[in-house]
N, C-alpha and C positions, 0 to 999 in steps of 0.2 A: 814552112811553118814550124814552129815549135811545139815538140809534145813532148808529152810524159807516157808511158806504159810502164803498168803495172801487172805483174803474172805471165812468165814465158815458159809457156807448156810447150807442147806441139804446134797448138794454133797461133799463138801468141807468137813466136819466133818467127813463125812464117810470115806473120801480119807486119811484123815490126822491120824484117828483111824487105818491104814491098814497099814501104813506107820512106826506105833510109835509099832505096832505089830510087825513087822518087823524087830524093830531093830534099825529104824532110828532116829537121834536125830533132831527133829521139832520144830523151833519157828515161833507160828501162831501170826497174826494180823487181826484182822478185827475190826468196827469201832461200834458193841456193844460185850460189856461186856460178857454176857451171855455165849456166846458160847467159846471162848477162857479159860474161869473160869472152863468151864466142860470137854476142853480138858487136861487142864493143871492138872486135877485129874488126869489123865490115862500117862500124864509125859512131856508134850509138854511143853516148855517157850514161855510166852507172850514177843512179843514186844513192847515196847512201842511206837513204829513211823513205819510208812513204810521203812522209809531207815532202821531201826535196824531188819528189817522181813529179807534184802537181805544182811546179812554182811556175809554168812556161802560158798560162793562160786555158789550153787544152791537156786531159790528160784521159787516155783509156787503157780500162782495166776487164782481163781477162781471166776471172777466178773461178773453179771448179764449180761451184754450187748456194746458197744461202748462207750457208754454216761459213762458208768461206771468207765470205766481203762481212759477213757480223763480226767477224773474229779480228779481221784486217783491218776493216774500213770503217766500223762502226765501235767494236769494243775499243781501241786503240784512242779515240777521241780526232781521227784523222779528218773530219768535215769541219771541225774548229780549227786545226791543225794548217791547214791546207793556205795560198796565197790565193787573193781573190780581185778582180771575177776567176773564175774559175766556170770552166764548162765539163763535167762527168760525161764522158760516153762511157755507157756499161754492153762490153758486146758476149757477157753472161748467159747462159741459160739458166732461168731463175723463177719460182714461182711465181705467181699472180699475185698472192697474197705481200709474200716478199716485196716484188717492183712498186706495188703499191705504197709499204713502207719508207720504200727509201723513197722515191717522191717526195715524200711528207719531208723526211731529215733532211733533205735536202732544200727544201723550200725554204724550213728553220733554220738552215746554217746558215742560206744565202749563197748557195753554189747551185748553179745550172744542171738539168739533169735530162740526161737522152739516152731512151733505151735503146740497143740496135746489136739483138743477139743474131748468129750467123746461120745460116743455111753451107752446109758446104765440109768434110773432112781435113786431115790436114795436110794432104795433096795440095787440095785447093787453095789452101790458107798462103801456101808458100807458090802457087803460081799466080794469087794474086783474082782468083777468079769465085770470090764466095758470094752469096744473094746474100747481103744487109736486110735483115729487117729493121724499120725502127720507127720507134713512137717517141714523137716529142714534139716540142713547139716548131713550126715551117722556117721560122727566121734561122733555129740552132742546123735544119738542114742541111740550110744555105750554108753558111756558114763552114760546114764540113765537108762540102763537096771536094774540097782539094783531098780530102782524105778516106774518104769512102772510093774516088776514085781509086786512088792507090792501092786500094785493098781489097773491091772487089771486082765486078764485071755490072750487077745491076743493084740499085736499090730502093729500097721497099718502104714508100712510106705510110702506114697503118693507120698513123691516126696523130692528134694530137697528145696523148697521155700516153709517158713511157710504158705502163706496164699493159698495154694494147701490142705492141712489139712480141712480150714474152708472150702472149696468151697465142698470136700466132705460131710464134714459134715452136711452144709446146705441142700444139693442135698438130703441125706438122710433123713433127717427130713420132706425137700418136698415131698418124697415117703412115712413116713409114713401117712401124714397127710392123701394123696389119699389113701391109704388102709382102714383109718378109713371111708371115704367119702365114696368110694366103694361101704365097707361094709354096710355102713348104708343105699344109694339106693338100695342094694339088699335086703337088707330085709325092708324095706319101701314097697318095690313093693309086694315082698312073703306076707305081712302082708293084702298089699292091697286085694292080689287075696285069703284070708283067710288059707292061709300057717301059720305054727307056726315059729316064729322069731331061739326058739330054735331048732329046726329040721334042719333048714336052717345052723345055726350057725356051728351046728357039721359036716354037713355034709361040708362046706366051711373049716373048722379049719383041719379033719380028710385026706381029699380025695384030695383038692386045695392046702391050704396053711399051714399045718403042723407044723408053726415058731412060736417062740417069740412073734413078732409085732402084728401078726395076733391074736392069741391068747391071748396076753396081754389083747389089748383092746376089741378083741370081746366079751371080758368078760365083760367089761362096756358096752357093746351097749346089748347085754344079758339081765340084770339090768336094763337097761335103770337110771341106779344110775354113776354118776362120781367122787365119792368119794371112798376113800382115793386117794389125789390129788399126780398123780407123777410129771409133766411136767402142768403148769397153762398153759388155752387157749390164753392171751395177750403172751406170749412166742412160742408159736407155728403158731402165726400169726407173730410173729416180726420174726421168722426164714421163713415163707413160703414169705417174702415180701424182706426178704436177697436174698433169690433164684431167683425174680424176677428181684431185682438190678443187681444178676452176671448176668442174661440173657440176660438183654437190656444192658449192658455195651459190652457183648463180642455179641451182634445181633442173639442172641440165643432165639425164640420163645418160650416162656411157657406154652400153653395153660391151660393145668392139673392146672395146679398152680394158675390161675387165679380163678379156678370155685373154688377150694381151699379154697385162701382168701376171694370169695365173703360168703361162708357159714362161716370162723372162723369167717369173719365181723358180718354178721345177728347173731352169736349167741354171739359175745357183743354185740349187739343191744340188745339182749332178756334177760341179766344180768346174761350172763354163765361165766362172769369173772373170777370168785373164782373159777373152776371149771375145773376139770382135760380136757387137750383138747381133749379128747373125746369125749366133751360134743358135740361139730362140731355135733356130729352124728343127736343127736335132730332136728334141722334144715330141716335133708329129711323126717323126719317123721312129721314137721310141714309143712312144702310144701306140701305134700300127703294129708294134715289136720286127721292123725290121732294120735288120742288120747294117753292120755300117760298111761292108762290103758290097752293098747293092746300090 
């Protein structure tokens, strides 16, 4: 199949490498050099514009945030721009309000539209193994199965209206954040009453929570180290504060989510910016005032 991609970060690269293994014939865009130069050794064609990323039928775009795709996708005039049919996958983390809009522009323009942001870091992006979520019409599903396979391992389909996709999505990211919070009060406390953090860890990872998520990051809170950075903590705060915008839009209380945001807050206060959001965890061990030797 022919695509187009748009935005090659970390996930993007990975996505688009899984894709040209695959089989698929890929012309990526993004707005440096760099990264396009190293796909297009492995066989991808550059585009030179964003309207020439979507002329192939399919095209997906993987852009940091709202501010992003307005700036790219919508200031630009690129859904007039674009060759048509045309079908949009946006595999975005984006607010509710957002996915809603573009729905709409997109309806107007006459181009297809399917949400399907990812579950998964960008390990996974580049082994090919992320959960798709995605909201949009059954037939556009179908339709992309050659490509969702390529990309991930399972996928999710939410509902029929793309921006049911992001509200999953966000909801999930709100649940990890609280697992890493959690875990960090819990062993703040164990640490407190001179418990060993790893003791605790295994037995919460082995006996509790046996997962992924759990596991992933408890290995940084472990460490008390948040490098190698998968997800920055400015990203895991701008999705914990989406979750709070679908809440109060639909009069849905957040509490969790609030105690949430107030700790990713204090730990950019304390210059954990660069810093996988794990870093959140530091915060109940600075609350407790204990040291970062312990």
């Amino acid at each position: 199949m022919k695509i187009g991609f748009i935005g090659i970060g970390a996930m993007g690269a990975g996505i688009v490498r899984n894709l040209i293994k695959a089989g698929h014939d890929v012309t990526v865009w993004d707005r440096f050099r760099e990264p396009v130069d190293e796909l297009a050794t492995l066989g991808a064609s550059i585009a030179s514009s964003l309207a020439e990323a979507a002329q192939h039928g399919v095209v997906l775009s993987m852009l940091a945030h709202d501010e992003a795709i307005q700036g790219l996708l919508l200031d630009t005039g690129w859904l007039d721009q674009v060759k048509k049919p045309l079908l949009h996958v946006n595999l975005s983390t984006i607010s509710v309000r957002f996915a809603r809009k573009l729905a709409e522009l997109h309806a107007e323009a006459g181009v297809d539209y399917v949400g399907a942001p990812v579950f998964g870091r960008p390990d996974a992006a580049h082994a090919g193994t992320l959960n798709l979520v995605v909201g949009g019409a059954a037939v556009f599903v179908v339709r992309l199965q050659p490509v969702f396979e390529a990309i991930s391992k399972k996928v999710w389909h939410v509902g029929e209206r793309p921006y049911q996709a992001n509200l999953v999505k966000i909801a999930g990211n709100m649940m990890i954040a609280s697992a890493i919070e959690a875990m960090a009060e819990a062993t703040a406390l164990g640490t407190a009453h001179d418990i060993d953090r790893n003791t605790m860890l295994d037995v919460y990872l082995e006996a509790l929570f046996p997962c992924g998520v759990y596991r992933g990051y408890g290995e940084f809170i472990r460490r008390r180290q948040y490098e190698p950075v998968g997800f920055k903590l400015p990203l895991g705060l701008k999705d914990v504060r989406l979750a709070l915008e679908a809440g109060e839009s639909a009069r849905v209380p957040l509490p969790l989510a609030g105690v949430v945001r107030d700790s990713l807050l204090q730990a950019m206060a304390n210059g954990y910016e660069d810093k996988d959001w794990s870093s959140l965890a530091e915060m109940s061990y600075s609350r407790a005032g204990i040291a970062s030797d312990r």
